[in-house]
C-alpha positions as CSV (number, residue, x, y, z in Angstrom):
1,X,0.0,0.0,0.0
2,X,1.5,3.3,-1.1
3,X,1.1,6.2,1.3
4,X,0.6,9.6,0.5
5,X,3.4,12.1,2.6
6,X,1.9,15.1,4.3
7,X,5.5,16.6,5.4
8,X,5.7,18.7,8.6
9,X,1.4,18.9,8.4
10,X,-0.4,16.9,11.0
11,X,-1.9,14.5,8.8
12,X,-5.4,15.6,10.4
13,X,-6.3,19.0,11.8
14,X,-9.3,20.3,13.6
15,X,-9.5,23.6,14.6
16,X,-12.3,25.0,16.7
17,X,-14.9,22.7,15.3
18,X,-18.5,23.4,16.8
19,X,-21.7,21.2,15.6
20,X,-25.5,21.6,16.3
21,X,-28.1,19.0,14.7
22,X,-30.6,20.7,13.0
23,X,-33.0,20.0,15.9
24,X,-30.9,19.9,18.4
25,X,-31.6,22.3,21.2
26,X,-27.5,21.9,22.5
27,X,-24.2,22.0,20.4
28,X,-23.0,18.4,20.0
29,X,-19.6,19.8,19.8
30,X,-18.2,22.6,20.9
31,X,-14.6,24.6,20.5
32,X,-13.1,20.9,19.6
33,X,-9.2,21.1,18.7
34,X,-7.1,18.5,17.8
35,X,-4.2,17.0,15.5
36,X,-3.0,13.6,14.9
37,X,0.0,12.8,13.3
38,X,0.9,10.2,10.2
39,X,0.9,7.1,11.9
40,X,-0.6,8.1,15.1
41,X,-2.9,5.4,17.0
42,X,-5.0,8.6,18.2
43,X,-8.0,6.7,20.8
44,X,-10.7,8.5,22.2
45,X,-12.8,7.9,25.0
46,X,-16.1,9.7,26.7
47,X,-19.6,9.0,28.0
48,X,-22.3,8.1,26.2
49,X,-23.4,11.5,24.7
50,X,-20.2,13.2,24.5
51,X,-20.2,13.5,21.1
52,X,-17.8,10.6,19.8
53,X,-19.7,9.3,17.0
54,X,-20.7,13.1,16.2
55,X,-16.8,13.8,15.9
56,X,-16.0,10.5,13.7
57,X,-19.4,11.7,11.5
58,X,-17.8,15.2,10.9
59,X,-14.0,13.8,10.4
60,X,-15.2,11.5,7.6
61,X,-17.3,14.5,6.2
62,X,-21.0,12.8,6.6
63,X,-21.5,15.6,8.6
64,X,-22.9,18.3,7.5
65,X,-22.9,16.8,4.0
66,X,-25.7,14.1,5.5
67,X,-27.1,15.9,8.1
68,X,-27.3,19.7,7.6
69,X,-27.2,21.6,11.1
70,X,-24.8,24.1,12.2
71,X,-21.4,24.3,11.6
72,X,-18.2,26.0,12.2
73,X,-14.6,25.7,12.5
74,X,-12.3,23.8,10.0
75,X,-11.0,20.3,9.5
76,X,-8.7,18.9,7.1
77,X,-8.2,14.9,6.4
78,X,-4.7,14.4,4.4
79,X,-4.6,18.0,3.4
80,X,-8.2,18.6,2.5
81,X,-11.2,20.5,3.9
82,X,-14.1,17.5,4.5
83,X,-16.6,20.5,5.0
84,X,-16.4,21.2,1.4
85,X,-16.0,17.4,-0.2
86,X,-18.2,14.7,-0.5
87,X,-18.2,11.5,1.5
88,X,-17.3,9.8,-1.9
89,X,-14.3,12.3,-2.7
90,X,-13.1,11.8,1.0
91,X,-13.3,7.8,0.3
92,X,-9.5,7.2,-0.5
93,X,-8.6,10.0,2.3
94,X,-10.6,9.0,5.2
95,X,-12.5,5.5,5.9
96,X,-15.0,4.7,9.2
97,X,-15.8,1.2,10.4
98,X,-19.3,1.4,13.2
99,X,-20.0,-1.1,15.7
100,X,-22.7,-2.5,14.0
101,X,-21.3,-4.7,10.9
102,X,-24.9,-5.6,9.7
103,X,-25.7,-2.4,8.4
104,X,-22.1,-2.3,6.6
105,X,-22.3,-5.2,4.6
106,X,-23.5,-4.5,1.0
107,X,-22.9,-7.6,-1.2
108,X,-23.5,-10.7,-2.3
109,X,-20.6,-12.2,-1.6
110,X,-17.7,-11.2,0.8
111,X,-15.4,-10.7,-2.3
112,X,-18.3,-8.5,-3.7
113,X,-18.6,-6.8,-0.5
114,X,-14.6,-5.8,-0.5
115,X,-15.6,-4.8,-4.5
116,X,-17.9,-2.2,-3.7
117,X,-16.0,0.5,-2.6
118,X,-13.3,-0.4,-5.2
119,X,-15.9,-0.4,-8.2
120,X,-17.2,3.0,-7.3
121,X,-13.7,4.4,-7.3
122,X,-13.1,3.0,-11.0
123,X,-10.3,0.9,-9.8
124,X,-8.6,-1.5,-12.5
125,X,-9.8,-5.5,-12.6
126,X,-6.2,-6.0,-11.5
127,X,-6.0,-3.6,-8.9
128,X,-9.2,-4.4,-7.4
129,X,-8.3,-8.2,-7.3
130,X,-4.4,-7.6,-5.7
131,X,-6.5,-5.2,-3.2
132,X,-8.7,-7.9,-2.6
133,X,-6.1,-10.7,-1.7
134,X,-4.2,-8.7,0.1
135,X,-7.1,-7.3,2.3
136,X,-8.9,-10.3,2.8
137,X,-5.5,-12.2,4.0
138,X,-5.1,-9.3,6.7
139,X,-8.7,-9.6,7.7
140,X,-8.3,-13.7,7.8
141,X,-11.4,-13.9,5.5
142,X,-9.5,-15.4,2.4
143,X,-11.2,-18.8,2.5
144,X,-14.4,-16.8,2.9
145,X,-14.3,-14.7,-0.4
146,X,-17.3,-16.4,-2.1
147,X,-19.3,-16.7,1.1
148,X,-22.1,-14.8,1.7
149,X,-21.7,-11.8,4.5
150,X,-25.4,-12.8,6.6
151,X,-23.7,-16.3,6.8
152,X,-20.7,-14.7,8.5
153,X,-20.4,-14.7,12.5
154,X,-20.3,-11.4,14.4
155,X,-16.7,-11.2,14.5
156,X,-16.3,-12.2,10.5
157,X,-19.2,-9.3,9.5
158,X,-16.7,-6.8,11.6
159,X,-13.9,-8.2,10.0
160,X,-15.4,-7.7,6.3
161,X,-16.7,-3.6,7.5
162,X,-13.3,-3.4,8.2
163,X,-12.2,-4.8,5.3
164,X,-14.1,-3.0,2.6
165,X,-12.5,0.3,4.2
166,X,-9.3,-0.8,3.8
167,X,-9.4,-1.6,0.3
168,X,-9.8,1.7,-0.9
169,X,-6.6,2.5,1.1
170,X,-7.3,5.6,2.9
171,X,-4.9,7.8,4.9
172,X,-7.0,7.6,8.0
173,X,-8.6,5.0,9.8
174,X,-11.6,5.5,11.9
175,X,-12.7,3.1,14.5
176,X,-16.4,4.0,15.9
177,X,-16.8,1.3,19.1
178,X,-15.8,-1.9,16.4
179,X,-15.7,-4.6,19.0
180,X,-18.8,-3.0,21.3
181,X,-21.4,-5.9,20.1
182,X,-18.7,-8.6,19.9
183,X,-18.1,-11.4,22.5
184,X,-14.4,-11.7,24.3
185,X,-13.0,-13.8,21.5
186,X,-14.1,-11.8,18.6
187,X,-13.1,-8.7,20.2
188,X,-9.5,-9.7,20.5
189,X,-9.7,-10.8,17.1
190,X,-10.5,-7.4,16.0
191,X,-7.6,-6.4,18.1
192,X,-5.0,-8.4,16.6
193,X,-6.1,-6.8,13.0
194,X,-5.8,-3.4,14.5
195,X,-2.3,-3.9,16.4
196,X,-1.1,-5.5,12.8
197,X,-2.6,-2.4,11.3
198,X,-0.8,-0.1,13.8
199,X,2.6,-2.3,13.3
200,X,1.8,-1.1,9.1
201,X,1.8,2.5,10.2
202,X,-1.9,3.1,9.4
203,X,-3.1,6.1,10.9
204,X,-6.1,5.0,13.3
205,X,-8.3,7.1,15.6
206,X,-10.5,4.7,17.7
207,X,-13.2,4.9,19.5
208,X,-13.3,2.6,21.9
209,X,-14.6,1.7,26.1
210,X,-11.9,-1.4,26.1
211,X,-9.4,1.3,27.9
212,X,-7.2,-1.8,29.0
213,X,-6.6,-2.1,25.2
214,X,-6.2,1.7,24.5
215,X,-3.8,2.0,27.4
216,X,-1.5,-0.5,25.6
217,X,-1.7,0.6,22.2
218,X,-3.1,4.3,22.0
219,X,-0.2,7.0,21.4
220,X,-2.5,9.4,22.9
221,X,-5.6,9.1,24.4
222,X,-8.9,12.6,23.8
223,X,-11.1,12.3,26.8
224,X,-14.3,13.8,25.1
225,X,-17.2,14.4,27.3
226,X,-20.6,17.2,26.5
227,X,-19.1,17.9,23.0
228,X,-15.7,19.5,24.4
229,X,-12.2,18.3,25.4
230,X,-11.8,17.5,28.4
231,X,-7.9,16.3,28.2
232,X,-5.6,15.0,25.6
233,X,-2.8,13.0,26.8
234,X,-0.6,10.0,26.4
235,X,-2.7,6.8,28.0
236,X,0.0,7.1,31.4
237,X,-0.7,10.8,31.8
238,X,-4.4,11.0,31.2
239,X,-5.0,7.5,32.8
240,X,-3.7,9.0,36.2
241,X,-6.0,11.5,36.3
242,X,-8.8,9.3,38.0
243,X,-10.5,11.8,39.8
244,X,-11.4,13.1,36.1
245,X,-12.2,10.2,34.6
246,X,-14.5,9.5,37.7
247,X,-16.0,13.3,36.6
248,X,-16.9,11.9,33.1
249,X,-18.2,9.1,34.1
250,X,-16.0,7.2,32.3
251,X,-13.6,4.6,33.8
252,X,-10.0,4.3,33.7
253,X,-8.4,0.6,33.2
254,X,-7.9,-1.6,36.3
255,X,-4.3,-1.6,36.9
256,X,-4.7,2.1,36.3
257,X,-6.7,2.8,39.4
258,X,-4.7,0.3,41.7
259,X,-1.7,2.4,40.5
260,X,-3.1,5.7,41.2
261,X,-4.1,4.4,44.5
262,X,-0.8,3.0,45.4
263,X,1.1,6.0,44.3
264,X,-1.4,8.4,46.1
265,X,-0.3,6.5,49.6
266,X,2.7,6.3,48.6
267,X,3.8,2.5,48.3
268,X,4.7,3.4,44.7
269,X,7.1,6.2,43.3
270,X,5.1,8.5,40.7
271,X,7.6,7.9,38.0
272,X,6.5,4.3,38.2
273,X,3.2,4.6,37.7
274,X,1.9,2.9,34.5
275,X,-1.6,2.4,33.0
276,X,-0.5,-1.0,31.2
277,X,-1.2,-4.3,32.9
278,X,2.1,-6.2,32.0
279,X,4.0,-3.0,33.7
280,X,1.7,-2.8,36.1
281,X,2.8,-6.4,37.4
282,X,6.5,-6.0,36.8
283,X,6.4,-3.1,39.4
284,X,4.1,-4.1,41.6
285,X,6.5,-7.7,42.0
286,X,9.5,-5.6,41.7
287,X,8.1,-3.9,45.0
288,X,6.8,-6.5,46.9
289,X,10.1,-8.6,46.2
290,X,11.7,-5.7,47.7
291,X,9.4,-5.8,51.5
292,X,10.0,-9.2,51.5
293,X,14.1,-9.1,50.9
C-alpha cells in the first residue's frame, strides 16, 4: 500500500470545530481542537453523549454533507477540507468502520462486499483483485471470499466492514466502538487486526470503552465528554487522572486505578506509575520482592 506524505502537516487538523443538529436544542460539539499525526494510533474515549460518534461523523465529512445543522470551524483529512467534499471524494482519504457490521455489509458475496468501494472508485480488474487478496489475508477472511456476509459470525461481519475500508486505502482509519457488540473472542480478534494495522503504520483514531486495550496501544488518548475536550494525553498521563475520569463518568483501566491508589499513599514512586497491565505487574512484583528481601 502506497502512502501519500503530508511533510511537517499533522496528517489531520481540527480547529475550533463546533456542531448543532438541526434539531438539536444543544451544540454536539463545541470549541473541539485537535491534530493527529501520520501514523498516530489517536483513541478517544467519553460517556455516552459526549459526542464521539458526532466527531467521527464530521472527520469522515458525513457531517454536514448528510445531516445539515450548524457548523463551524475547519478540518482537514490528508490535506483537504471535509466540509467542502463529499463522502465519496473523502473515500480514498478518510474511511469509518461502526460497531454495528450488519448495516455495513452490501454484497452478495464477501469478495463483492470488498468490491464495492473499489468499483465505485473506477479501480482497475487487477488492482481491485491484488486489493482484494491482500485485504482479505489481513482480515483472515480469504477462504471466505465467495461466502455470503449474513452467513458470517459477528466477528467475521466486523472483519469484512473493516475490510471494505481498507481496500480503498485511505490515509485515515476510523474506528467507531468496532468490537462493542462482539463477544471476548471476537473482540480480540479485531484487536489483533488493529495492532497489525498499527505495526503497518496506518493512521487509526478509535473509538473505543476497552481502555485496558487503549492504554496498551493508544499513542494518545482525547477524553471527550458534552461535546468539548476534556484532556488530551498520552494513556499514562491521562489514565492517572482518575479523579477526572471519575467526573466523566467514564472509567480508567484496572491496573490504572490500583496504580493511582498505590502512588497516592505512597507504596509506589510516581515515576513508576503505568496504565499497562504487563508493567503494572512487573512493578508491583519488583516492589513487593523488595518488603519481602
Amino acid at each position: 500500500m502506497e502512502k501519500r506524505k503530508f511533510m511537517d502537516e499533522p496528517i489531520v487538523n481540527v480547529k475550533d470545530l463546533s456542531y448543532q443538529y438541526p434539531s438539536g436544542k444543544d451544540w454536539a460539539l463545541h470549541n473541539v481542537s485537535f491534530r493527529v499525526e501520520e501514523g498516530e494510533f489517536f483513541g478517544i474515549v467519553g460517556p455516552t453523549g459526549a459526542g464521539k460518534t458526532t466527531l467521527a461523523m464530521c472527520l469522515r465529512g458525513l457531517i454536514p454533507q448528510n445531516f445539515g445543522g450548524k457548523i463551524s470551524g475547519s478540518i482537514k483529512i490528508a490535506g483537504v477540507g471535509t466540509m467542502s467534499k463529499t463522502p465519496g471524494e473523502l473515500a480514498d482519504r478518510v474511511g469509518i468502520v461502526f460497531q454495528n457490521a450488519e448495516t455495513q455489509a452490501i454484497g452478495l458475496t464477501v469478495r463483492e462486499d470488498l468490491a464495492f468501494g473499489l468499483e465505485n472508485m473506477k479501480v482497475t480488474r487487477e488492482e481491485m483483485q491484488k486489493r482484494i487478496d491482500r485485504v482479505s489475508k489481513l482480515i483472515g477472511l480469504s477462504e471466505f471470499l465467495e461466502r455470503e456476509p449474513w452467513a458470517l459470525s459477528g466477528g467475521q461481519k466486523q472483519k469484512l466492514a473493516i475490510g471494505g475500508v481498507l481496500a480503498m486505502e485511505p490515509d485515515v482509519l476510523i474506528l467507531d466502538e468496532p468490537t462493542a457488540e462482539l463477544d471476548p473472542v471476537s473482540k480480540s480478534s479485531i484487536f489483533d487486526i488493529v495492532r497489525r494495522l498499527q505495526d503497518e503504520g496506518v493512521t487509526i483514531i478509535m473509538i473505543e470503552h476497552e481502555v485496558e486495550t487503549l492504554a496498551d496501544v493508544a499513542d494518545r488518548i482525547l477524553v471527550l465528554n458534552e461535546g468539548e475536550i476534556a484532556m488530551i494525553a498520552p494513556p499514562d498521563e491521562a489514565f492517572r487522572e482518575v479523579s477526572l475520569f471519575k467526573d466523566v463518568r467514564e472509567r480508567v483501566p484496572f491496573v490504572a486505578d490500583l496504580m493511582s491508589t498505590l502512588v497516592d499513599q505512597g507504596a509506589v514512586p510516581e515515576n513508576r506509575f503505568t496504565s499497562r497491565e504487563e508493567e503494572a505487574i512487573a512493578v508491583l512484583k519488583e516492589y513487593l520482592e523488595g518488603e519481602n528481601a
